[in-house]
ROGU-288504 format. One record per residue (C-alpha): residue number from 1; residue in one letter; x, y, z. Coordinates in Angstrom, 2 decimals, decimal comma. Layout:
! ROGU-288504
<r num="NUM" residuo="A" c1="X" c2="Y" c3="Z"/>
...
END
This chain:
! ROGU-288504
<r num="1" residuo="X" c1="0,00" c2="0,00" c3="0,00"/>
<r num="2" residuo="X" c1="1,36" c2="3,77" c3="-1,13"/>
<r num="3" residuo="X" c1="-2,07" c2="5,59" c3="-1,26"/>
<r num="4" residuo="X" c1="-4,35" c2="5,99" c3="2,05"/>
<r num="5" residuo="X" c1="-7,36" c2="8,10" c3="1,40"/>
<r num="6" residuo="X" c1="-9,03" c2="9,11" c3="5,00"/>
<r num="7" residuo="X" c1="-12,69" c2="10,54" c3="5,26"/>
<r num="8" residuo="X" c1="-13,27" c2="13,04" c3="7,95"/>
<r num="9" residuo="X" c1="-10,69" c2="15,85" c3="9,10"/>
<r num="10" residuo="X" c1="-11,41" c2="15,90" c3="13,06"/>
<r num="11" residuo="X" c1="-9,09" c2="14,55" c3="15,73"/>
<r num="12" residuo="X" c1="-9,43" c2="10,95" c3="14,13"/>
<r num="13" residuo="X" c1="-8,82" c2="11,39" c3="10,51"/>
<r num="14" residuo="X" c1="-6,45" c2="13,71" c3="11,50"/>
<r num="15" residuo="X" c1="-4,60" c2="11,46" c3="13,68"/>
<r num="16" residuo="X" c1="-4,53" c2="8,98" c3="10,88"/>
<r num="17" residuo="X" c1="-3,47" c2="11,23" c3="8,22"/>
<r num="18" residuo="X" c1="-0,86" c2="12,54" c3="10,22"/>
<r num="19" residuo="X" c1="0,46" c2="8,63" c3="11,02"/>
<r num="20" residuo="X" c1="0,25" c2="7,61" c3="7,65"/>
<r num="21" residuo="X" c1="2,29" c2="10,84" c3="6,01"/>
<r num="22" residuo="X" c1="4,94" c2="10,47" c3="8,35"/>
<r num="23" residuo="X" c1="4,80" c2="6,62" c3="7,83"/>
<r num="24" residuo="X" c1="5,73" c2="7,54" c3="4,11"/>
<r num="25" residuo="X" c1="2,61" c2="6,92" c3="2,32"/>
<r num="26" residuo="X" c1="0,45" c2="9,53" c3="0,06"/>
<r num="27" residuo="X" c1="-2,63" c2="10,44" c3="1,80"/>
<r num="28" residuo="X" c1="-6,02" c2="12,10" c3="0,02"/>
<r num="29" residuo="X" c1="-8,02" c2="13,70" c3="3,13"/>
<r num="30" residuo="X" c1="-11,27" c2="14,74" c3="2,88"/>
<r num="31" residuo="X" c1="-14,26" c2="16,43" c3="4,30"/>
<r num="32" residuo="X" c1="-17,26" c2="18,55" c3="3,72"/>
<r num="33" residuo="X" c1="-15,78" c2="22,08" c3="4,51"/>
<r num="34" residuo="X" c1="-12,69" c2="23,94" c3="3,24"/>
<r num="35" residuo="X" c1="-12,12" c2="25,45" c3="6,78"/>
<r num="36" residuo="X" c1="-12,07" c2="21,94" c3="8,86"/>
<r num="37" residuo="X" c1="-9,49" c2="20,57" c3="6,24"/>
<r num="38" residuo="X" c1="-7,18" c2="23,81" c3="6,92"/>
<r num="39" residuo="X" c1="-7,12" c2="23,64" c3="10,47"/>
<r num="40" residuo="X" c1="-6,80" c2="19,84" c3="10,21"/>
<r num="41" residuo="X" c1="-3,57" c2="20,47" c3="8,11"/>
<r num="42" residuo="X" c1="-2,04" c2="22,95" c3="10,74"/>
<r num="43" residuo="X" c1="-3,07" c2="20,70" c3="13,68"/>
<r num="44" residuo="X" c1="-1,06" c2="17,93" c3="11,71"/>
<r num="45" residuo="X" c1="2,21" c2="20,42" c3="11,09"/>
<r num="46" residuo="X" c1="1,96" c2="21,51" c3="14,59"/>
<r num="47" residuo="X" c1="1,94" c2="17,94" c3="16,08"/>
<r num="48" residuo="X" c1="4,62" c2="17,29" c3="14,15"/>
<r num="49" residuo="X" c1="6,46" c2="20,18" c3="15,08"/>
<r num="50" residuo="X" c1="6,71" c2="19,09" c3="18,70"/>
<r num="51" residuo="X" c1="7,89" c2="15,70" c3="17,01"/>
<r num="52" residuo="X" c1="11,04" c2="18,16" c3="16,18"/>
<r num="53" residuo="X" c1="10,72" c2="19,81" c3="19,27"/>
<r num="54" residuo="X" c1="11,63" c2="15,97" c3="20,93"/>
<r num="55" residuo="X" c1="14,03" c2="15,10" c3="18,49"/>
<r num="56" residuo="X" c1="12,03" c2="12,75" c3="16,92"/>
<r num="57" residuo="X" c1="11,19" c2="13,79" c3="13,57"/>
<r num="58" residuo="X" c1="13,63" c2="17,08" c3="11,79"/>
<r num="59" residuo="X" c1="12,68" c2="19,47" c3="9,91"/>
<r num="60" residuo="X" c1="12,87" c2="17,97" c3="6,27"/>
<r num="61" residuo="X" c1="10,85" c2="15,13" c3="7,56"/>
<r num="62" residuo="X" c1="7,95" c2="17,08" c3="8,63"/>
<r num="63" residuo="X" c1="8,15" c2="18,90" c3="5,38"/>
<r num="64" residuo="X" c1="8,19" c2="15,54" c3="3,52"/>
<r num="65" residuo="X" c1="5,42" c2="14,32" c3="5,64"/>
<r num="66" residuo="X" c1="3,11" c2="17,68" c3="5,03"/>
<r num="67" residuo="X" c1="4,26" c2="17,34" c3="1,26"/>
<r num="68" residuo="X" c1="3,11" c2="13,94" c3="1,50"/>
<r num="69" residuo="X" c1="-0,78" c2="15,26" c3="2,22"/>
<r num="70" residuo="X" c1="-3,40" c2="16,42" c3="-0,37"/>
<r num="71" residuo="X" c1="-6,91" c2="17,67" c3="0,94"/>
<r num="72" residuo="X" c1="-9,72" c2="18,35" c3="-0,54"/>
<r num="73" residuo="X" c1="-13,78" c2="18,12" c3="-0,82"/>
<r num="74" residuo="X" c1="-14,63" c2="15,62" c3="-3,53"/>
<r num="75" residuo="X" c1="-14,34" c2="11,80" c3="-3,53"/>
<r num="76" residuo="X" c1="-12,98" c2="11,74" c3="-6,83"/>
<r num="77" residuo="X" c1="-9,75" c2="12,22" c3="-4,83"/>
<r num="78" residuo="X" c1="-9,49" c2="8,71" c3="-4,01"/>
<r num="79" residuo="X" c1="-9,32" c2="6,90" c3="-7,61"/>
<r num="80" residuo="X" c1="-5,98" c2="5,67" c3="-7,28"/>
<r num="81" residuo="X" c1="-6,17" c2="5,31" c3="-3,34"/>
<r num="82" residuo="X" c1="-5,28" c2="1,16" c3="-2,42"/>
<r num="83" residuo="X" c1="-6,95" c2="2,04" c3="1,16"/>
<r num="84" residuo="X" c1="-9,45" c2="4,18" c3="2,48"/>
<r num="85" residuo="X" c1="-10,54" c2="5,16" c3="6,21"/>
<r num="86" residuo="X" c1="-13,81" c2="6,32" c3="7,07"/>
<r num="87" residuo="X" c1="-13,22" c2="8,14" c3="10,45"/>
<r num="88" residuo="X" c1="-16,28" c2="10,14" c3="10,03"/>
<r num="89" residuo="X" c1="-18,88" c2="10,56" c3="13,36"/>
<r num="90" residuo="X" c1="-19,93" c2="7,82" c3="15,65"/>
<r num="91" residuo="X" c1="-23,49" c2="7,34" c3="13,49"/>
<r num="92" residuo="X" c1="-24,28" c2="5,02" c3="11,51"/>
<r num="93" residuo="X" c1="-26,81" c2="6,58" c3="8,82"/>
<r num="94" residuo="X" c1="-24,02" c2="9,13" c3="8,27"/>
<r num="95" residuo="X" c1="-21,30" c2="6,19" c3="7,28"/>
<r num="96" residuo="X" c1="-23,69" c2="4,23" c3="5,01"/>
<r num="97" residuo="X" c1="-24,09" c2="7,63" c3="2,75"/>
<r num="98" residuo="X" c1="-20,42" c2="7,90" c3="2,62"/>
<r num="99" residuo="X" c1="-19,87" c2="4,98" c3="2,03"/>
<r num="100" residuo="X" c1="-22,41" c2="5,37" c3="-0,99"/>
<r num="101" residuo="X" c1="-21,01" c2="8,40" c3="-2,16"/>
<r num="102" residuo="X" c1="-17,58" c2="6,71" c3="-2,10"/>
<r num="103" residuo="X" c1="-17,62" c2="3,57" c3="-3,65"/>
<r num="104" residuo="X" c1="-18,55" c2="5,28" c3="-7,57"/>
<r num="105" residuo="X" c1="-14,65" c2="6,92" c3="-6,95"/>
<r num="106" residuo="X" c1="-13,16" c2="3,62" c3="-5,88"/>
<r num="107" residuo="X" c1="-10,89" c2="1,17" c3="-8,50"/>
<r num="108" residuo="X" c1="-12,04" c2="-2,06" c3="-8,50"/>
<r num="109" residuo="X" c1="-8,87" c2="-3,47" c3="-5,98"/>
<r num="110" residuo="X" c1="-9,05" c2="-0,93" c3="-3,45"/>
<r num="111" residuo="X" c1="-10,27" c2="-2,03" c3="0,26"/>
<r num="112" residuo="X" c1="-12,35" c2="0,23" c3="2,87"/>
<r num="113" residuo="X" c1="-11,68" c2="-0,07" c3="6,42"/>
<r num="114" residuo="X" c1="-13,84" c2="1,71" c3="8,93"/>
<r num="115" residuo="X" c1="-12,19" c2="3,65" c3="12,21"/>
<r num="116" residuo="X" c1="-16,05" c2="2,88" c3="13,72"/>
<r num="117" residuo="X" c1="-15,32" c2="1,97" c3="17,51"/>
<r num="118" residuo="X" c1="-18,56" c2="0,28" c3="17,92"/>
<r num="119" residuo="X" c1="-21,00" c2="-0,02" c3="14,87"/>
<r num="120" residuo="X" c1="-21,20" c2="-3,58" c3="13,09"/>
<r num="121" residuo="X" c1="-18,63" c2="-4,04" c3="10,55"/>
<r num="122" residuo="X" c1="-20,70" c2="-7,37" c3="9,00"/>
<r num="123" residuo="X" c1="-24,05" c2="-4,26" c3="8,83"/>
<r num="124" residuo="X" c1="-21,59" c2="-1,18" c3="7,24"/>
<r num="125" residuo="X" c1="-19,72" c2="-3,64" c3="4,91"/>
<r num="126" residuo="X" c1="-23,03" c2="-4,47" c3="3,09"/>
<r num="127" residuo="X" c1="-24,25" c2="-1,06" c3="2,34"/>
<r num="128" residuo="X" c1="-20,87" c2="-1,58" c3="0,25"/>
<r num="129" residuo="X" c1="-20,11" c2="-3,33" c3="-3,47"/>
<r num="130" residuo="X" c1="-17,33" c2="-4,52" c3="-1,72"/>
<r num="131" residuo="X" c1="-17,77" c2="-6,51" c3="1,53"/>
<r num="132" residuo="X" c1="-14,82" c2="-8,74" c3="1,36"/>
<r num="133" residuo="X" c1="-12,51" c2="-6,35" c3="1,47"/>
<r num="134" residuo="X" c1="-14,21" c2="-4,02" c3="4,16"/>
<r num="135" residuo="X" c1="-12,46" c2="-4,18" c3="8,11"/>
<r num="136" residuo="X" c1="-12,37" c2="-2,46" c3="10,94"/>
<r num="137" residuo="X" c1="-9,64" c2="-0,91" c3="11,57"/>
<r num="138" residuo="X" c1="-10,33" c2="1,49" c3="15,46"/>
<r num="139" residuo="X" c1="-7,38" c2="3,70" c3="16,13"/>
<r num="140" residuo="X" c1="-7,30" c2="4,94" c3="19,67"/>
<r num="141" residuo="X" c1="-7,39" c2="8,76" c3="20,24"/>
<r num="142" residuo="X" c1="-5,38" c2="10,63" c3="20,28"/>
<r num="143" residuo="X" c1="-4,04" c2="8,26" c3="17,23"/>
<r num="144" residuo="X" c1="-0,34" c2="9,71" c3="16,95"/>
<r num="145" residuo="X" c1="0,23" c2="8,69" c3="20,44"/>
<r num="146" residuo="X" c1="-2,28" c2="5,77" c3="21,34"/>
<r num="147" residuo="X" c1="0,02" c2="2,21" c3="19,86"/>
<r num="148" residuo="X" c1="-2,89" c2="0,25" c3="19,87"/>
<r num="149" residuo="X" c1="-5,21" c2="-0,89" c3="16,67"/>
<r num="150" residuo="X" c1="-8,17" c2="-2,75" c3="17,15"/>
<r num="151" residuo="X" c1="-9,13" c2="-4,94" c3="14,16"/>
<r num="152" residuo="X" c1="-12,06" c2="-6,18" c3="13,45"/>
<r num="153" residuo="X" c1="-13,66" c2="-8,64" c3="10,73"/>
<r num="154" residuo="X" c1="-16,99" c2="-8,63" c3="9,59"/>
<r num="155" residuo="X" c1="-18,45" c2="-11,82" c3="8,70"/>
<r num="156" residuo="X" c1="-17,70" c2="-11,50" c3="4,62"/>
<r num="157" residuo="X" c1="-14,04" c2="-10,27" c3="4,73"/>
<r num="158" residuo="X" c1="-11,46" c2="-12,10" c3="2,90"/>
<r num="159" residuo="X" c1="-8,05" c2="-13,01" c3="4,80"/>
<r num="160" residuo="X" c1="-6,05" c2="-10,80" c3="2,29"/>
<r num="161" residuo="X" c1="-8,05" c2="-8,01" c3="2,90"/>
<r num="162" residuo="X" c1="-7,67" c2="-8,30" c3="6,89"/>
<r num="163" residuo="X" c1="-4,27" c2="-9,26" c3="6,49"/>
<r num="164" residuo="X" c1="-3,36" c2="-6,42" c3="4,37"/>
<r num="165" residuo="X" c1="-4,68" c2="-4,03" c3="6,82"/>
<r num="166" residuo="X" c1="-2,85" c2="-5,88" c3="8,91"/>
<r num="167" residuo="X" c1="0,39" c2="-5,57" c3="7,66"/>
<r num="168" residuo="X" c1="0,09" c2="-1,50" c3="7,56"/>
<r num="169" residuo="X" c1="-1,20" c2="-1,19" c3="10,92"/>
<r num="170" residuo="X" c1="2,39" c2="-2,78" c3="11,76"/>
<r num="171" residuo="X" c1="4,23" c2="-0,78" c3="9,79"/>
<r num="172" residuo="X" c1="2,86" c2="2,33" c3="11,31"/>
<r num="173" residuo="X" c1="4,04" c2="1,34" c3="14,27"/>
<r num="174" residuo="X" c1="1,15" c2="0,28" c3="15,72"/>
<r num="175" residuo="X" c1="0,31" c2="-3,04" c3="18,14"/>
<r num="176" residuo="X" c1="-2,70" c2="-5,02" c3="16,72"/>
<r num="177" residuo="X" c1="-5,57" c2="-6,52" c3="19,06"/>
<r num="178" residuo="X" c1="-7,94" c2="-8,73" c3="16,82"/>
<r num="179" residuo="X" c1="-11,30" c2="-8,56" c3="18,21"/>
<r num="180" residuo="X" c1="-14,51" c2="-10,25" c3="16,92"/>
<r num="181" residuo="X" c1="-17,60" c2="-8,39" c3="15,16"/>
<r num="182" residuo="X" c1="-19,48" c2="-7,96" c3="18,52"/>
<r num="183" residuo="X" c1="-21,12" c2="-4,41" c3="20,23"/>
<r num="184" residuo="X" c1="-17,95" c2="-2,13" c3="20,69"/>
<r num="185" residuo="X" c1="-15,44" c2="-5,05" c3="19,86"/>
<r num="186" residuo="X" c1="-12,44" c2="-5,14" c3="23,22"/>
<r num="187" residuo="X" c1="-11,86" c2="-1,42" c3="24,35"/>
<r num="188" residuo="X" c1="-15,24" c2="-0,18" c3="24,09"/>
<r num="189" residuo="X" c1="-17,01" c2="-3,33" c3="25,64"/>
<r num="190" residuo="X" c1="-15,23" c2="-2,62" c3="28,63"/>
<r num="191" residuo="X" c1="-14,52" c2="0,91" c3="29,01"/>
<r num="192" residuo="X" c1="-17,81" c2="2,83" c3="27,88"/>
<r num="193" residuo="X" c1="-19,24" c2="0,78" c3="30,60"/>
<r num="194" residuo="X" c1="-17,12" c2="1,59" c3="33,30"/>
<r num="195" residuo="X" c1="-17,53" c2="5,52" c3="32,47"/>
<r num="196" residuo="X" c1="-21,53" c2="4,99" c3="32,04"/>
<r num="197" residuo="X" c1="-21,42" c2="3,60" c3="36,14"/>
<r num="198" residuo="X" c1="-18,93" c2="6,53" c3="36,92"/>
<r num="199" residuo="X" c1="-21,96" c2="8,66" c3="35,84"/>
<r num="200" residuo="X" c1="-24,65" c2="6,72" c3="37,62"/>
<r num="201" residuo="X" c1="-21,87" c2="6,66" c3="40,68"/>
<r num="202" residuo="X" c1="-22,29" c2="10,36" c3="40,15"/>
<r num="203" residuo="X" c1="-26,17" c2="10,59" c3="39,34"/>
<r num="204" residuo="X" c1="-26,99" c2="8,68" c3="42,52"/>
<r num="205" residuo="X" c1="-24,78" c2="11,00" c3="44,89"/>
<r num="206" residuo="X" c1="-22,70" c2="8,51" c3="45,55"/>
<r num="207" residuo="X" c1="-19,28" c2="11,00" c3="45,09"/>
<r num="208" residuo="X" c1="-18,43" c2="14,24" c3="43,44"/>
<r num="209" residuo="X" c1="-16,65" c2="14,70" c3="40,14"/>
<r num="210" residuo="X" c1="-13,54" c2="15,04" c3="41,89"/>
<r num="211" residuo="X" c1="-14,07" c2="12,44" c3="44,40"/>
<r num="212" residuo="X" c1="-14,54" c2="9,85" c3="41,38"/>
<r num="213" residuo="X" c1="-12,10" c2="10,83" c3="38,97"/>
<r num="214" residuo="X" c1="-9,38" c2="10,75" c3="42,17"/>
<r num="215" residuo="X" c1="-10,75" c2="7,54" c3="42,99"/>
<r num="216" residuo="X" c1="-9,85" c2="5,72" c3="40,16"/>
<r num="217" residuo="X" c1="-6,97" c2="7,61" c3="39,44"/>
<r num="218" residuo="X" c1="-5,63" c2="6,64" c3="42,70"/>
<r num="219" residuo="X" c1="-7,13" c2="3,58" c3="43,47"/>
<r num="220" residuo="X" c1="-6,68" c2="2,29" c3="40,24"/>
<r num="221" residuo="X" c1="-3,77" c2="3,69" c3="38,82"/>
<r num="222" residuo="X" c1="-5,93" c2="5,18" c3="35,73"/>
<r num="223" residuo="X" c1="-4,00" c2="7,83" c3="34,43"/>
<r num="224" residuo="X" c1="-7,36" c2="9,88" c3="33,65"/>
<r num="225" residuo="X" c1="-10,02" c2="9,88" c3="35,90"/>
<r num="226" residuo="X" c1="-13,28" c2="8,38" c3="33,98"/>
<r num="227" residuo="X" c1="-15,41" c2="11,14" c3="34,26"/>
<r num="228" residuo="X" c1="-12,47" c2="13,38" c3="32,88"/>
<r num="229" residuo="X" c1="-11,79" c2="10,56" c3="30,21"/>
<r num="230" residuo="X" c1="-15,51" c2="10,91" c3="29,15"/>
<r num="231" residuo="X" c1="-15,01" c2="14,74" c3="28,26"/>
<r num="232" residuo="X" c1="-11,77" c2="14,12" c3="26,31"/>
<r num="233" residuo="X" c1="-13,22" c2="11,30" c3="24,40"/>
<r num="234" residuo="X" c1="-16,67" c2="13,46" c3="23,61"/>
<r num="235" residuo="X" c1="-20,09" c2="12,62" c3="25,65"/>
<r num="236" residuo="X" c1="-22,09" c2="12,37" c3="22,68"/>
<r num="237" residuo="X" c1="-19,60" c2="9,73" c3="21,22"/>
<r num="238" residuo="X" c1="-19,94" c2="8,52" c3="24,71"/>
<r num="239" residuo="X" c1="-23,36" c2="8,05" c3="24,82"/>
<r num="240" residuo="X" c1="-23,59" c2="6,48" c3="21,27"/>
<r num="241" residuo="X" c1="-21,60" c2="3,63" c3="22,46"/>
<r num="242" residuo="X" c1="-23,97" c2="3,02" c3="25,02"/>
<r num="243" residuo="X" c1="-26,86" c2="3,31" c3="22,46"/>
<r num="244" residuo="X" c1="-25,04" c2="0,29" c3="20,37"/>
<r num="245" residuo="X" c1="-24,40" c2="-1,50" c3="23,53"/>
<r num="246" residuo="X" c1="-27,90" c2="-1,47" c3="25,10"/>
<r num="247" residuo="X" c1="-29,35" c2="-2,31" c3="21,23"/>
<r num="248" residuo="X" c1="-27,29" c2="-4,57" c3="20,19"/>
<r num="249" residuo="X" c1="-27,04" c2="-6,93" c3="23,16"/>
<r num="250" residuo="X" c1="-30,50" c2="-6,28" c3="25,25"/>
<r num="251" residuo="X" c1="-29,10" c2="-6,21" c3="28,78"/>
<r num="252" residuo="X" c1="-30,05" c2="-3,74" c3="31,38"/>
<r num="253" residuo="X" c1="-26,75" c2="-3,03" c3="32,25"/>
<r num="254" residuo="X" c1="-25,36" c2="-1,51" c3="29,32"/>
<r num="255" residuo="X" c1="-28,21" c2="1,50" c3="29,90"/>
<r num="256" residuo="X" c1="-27,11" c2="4,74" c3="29,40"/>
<r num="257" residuo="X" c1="-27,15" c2="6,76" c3="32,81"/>
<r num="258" residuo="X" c1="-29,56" c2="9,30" c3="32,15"/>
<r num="259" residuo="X" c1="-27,15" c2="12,15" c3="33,73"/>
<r num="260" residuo="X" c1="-24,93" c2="11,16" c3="30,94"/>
<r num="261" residuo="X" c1="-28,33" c2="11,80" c3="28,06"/>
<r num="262" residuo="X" c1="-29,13" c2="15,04" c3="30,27"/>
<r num="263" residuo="X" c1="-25,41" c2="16,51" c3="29,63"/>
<r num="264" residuo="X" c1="-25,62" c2="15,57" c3="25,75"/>
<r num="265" residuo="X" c1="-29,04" c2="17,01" c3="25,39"/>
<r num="266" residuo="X" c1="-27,69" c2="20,85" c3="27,31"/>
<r num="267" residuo="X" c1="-24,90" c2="20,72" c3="24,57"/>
<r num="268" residuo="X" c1="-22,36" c2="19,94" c3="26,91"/>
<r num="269" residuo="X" c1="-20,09" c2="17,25" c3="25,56"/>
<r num="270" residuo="X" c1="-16,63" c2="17,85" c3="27,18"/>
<r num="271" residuo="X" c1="-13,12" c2="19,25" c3="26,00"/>
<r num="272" residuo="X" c1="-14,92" c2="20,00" c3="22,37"/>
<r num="273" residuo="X" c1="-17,31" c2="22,06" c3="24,03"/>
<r num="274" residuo="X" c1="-15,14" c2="23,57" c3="26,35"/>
<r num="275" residuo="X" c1="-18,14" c2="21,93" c3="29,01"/>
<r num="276" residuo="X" c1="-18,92" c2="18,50" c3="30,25"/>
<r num="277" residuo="X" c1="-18,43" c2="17,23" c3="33,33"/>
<r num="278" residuo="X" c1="-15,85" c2="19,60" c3="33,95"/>
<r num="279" residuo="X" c1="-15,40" c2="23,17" c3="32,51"/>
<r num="280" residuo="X" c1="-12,61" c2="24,18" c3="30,44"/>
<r num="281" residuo="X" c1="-12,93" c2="27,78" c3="30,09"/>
<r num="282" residuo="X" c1="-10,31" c2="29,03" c3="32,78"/>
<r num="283" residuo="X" c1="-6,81" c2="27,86" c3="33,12"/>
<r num="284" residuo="X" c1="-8,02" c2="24,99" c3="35,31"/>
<r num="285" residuo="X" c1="-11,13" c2="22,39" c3="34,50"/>
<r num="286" residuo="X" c1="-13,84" c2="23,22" c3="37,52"/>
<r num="287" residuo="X" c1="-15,99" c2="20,38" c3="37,98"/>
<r num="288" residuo="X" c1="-19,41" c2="21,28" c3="36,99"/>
<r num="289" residuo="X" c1="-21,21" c2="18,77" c3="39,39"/>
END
């Protein structure tokens, strides 16, 4: 693989783009909005800046690596592309039209691997003309720094494809955890339900945000508290988790603490919002609750 195209310029696709360029392959990165693709370009030459800054990357390689990355708004882009990531938002309606807007662009070889952290890869693979060479491929955020890769088969794709995908996820570097086609695959099984009963901990009075964030930070060696980990990783993406959890395996204890739907619903989603369960507009996060 040479060509990665990656759909969606937040933190994700960003984080992949940014991996993949300074990995030494060509990368096509789109989205809908001239703006979101700039300041996903300058996020990506500023990470790598403080790659310099460490004396891990120098200078000429971060201009290789930004040389390395076109951007634009149309899918035509990704015609010669031998790979392309959807990291677009946590919902699934919104990946099946890309992923019908998409596949007209595609040559007939290339594979599609979703960044999806809990949606059914077997379910988005066969809104495709491709299913057999459609994976999973979940990055962990923040992706330049996060070694892990979860990847995940659906029930029609073909050992080449998944072992192509493979092979790359190695050779950026990354460590691979292959997890089955189940509700939120490894990470997300187990930690989206750990911060939903942080929440209920909290929505039953049972300790501050403070109390439980030191708790398990303490207690439990967690370098981020869960409450704090929630508002870093986005409530709403939070919550949608829980949504695929609760539907997809009918048990009562993957419900969604309704504190959690209550913070989603006032617009306050954490870090991207500058307001969650802590808020971010002075120098220090003040728990809100």
């Amino acid at each position: 693989m040479q060509r990665i195209g990656v759909i969606g310029a937040g933190q994700m696709g960003s984080g992949i783009a940014q991996v993949c360029a300074a990995g030494g392959l060509d990368v096509r990165l789109v989205d809908v909005a001239d703006d979101v693709l700039k300041r996903s370009r300058d996020l990506i030459e500023h990470n790598l800046g403080r790659l310099v800054a460490r004396g891990k990357l120098s200078g000429d390689e971060v201009q290789a690596a930004m040389a390395r990355i076109s951007v634009g708004t149309d899918y035509a882009v990704f015609g010669d592309c031998d790979l392309v990531i959807e990291a677009a938002t946590e919902n699934e309606e919104v990946k099946r039209e890309i992923f019908k807007q998409l596949v007209p662009h595609l040559n007939a070889d290339a594979l599609i691997a979703t960044n999806t952290s809990s949606i059914s890869i077997t379910r988005l693979a066969a809104s495709t003309d491709r299913p057999g060479r459609f994976v999973g491929m979940h990055f962990m955020n923040p992706v330049p720094v996060m070694q892990l890769v979860e990847l995940i088969r659906g029930i029609q794709t073909e050992q080449d494809t998944f072992a192509a995908v493979r092979e790359l996820a190695v050779r950026l570097g990354k460590t691979v955890s292959v997890a089955e086609d189940f509700p939120a695959f490894i990470v997300n099984r187990i930690l989206l339900p750990m911060i939903n009963e942080a929440v209920y901990t909290l929505y039953e009075g049972v300790g501050s945000v403070e109390s439980i964030d030191t708790a398990l930070k303490l207690g439990a060696n967690h370098p981020m508290g869960p409450l704090e980990l929630a508002d870093f990783i986005g409530l709403d993406t939070c919550l949608a988790i829980m949504h695929v959890l609760y539907d997809g395996l009918a048990d009562s204890k993957y419900r969604p603490c309704p504190l959690l739907v209550k913070y989603v619903e006032a617009g306050w989603l954490g870090r991207k919002t500058d307001r969650g369960f802590y808020d971010y507009g002075g120098e220090t996060p003040v728990p809100t609750r």
